[in-house]
TORKOL-753667 format. One record per residue: x, y, z of N, C-alpha, C, CB in turn; residue number from 1. Coordinates in pm, whole numbers. Glycine has a CB too. Example, Ala and Ser with C-alpha at 12.3 -4.5 7.8 and 13.67 -1.06 7.14 Angstrom:
REM residues 2
   n.xx   n.yy   n.zz  ca.xx  ca.yy  ca.zz   c.xx   c.yy   c.zz  cb.xx  cb.yy  cb.zz   k
   1319   -569    780   1230   -450    780   1320   -330    780   1131   -447    905   1
   1285   -225    708   1367   -106    714   1290      3    787   1408    -60    572   2
This chain:
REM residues 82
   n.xx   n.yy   n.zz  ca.xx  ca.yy  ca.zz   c.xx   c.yy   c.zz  cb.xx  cb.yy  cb.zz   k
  24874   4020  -6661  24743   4050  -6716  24637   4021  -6609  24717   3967  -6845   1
  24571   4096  -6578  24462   4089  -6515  24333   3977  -6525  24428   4200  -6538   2
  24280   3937  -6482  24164   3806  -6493  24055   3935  -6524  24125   3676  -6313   3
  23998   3885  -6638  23857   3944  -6623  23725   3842  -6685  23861   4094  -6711   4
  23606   3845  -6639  23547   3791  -6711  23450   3790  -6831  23530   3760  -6657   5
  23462   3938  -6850  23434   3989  -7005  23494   4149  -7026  23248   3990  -7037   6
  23414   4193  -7139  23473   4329  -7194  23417   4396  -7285  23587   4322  -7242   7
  23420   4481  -7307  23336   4537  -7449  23452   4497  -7577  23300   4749  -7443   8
  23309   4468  -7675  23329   4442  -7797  23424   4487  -7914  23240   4456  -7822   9
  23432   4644  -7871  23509   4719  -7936  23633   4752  -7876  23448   4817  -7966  10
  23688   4760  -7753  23814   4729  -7713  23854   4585  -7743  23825   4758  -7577  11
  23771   4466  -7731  23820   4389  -7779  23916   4394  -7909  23736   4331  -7781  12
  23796   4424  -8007  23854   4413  -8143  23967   4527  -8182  23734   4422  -8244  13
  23971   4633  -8119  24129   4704  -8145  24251   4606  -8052  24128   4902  -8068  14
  24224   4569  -7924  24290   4485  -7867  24401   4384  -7934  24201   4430  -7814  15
  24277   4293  -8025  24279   4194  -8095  24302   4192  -8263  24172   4147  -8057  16
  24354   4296  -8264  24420   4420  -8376  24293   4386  -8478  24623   4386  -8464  17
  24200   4348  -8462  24144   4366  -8608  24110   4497  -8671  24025   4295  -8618  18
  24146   4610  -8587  24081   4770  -8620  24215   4803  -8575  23923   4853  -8527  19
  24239   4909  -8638  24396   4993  -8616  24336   5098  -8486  24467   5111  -8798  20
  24251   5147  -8487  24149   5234  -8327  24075   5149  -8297  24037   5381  -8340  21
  23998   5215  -8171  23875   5161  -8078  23816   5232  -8181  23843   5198  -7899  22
  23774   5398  -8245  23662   5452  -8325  23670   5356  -8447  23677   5617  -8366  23
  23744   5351  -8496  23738   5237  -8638  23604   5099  -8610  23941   5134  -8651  24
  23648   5061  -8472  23614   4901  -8441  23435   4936  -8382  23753   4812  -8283  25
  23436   5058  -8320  23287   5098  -8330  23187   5159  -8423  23274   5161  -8256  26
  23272   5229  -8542  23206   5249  -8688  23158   5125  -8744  23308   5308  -8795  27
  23281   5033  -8773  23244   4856  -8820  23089   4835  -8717  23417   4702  -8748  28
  23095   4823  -8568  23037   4764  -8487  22886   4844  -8554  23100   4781  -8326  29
  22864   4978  -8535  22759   5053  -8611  22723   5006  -8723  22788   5173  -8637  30
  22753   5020  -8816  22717   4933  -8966  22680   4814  -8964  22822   4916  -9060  31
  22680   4743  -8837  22588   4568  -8885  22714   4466  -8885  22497   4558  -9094  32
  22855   4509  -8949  22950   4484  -8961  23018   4352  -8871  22991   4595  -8953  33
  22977   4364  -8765  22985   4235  -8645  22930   4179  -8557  23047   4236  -8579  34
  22896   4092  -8579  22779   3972  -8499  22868   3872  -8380  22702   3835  -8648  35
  22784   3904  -8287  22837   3812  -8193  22723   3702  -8114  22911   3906  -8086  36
  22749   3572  -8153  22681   3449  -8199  22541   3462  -8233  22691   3348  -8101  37
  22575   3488  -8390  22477   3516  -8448  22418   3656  -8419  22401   3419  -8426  38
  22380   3721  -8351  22314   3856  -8331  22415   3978  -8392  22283   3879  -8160  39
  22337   4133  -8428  22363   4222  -8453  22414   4327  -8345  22279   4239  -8516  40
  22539   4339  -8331  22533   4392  -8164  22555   4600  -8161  22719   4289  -8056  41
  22601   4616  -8035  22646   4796  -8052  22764   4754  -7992  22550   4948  -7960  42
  22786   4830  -7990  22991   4867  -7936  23012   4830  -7765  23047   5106  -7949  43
  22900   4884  -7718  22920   4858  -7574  22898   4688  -7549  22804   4957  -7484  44
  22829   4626  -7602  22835   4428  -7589  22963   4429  -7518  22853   4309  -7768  45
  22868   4346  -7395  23009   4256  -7317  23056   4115  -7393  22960   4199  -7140  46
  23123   4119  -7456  23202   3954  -7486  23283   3881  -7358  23339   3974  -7617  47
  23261   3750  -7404  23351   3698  -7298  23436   3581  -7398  23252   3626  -7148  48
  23501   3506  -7306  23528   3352  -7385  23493   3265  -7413  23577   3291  -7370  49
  23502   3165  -7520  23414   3130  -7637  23315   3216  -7730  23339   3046  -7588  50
  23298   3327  -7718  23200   3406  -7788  23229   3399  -7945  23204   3556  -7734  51
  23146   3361  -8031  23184   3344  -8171  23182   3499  -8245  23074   3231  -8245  52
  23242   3496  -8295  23235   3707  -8356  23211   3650  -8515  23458   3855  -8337  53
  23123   3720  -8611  23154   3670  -8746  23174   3858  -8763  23008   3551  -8854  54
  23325   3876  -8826  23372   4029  -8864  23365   4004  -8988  23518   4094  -8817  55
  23283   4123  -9098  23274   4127  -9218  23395   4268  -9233  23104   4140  -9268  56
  23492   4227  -9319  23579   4374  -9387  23595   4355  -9554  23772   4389  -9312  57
  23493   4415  -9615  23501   4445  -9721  23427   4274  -9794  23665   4505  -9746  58
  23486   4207  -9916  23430   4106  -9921  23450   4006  -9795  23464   4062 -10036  59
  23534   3969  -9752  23567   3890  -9658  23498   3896  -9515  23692   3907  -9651  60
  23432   3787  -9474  23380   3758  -9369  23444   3653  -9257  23271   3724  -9412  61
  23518   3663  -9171  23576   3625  -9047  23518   3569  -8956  23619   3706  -8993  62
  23479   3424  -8905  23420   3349  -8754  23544   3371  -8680  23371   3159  -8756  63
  23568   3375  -8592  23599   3444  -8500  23596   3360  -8350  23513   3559  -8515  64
  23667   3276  -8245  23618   3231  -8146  23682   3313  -8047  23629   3095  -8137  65
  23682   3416  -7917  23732   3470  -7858  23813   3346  -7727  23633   3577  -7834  66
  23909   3385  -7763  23998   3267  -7628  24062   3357  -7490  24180   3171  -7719  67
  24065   3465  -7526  24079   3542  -7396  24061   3679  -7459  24228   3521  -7307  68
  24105   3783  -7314  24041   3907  -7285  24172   4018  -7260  23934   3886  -7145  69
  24214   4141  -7311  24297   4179  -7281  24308   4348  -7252  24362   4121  -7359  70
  24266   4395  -7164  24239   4571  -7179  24395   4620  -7298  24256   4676  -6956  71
  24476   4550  -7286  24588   4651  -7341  24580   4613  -7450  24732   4656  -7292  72
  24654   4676  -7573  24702   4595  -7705  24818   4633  -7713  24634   4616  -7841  73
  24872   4512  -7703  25001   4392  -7698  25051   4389  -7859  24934   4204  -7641  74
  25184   4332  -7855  25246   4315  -7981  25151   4210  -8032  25404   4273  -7978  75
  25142   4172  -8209  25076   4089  -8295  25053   3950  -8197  25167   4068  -8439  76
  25174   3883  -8168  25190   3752  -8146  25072   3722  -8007  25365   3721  -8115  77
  25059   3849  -7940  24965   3836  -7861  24823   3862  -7850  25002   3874  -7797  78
  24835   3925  -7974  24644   3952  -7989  24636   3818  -8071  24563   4131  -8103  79
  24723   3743  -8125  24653   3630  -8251  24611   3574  -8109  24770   3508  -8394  80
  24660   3541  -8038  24649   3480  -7902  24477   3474  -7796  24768   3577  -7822  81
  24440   3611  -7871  24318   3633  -7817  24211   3619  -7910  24315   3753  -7759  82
C-alpha cells in the first residue's frame, strides 16, 4: 500500500465499504449526509487521519475516526481497518 497523506472523501467512503460505489458515496456526500469534524463537506474534501466523519444512513448516524487511507477497496477485514 502506498503512503499517502490524504484523499478524497468519497473514495474514501466506497474504500471503507460504507457505499457499495464512489456515485452512491457522493449522492450521500451531496445531501448534507456527511460531516467531517463537524462541517458540511462536497465529495472532493481531502480527509486524512484522525479525521472524525459523522455518516447519517437512514435513521442511524455513525462517528467515524479515519485510521488510515487506501486508493483500493480491499476485502471487509481491511476497510474495518480503515
Amino acid at each position: 500500500m502506498l503512503a499517502m497523506n490524504s484523499m478524497r472523501i468519497d473514495k474514501w467512503l466506497w474504500a471503507a465499504r460504507f457505499f457499495k460505489t464512489r456515485s452512491l458515496a457522493t449522492d450521500e456526500i451531496n445531501k448534507g449526509r456527511v460531516q467531517v469534524n463537524g462541517q458540511v463537506v462536497k465529495p472532493a474534501r481531502e480527509i486524512k487521519a484522525n479525521d472524525l466523519l459523522q455518516i447519517r444512513q437512514g435513521a442511524v448516524t455513525r462517528t467515524v475516526q479515519v485510521l488510515g487511507l487506501s486508493q483500493a477497496r480491499g476485502p471487509a477485514p481491511v476497510a474495518q481497518a480503515l
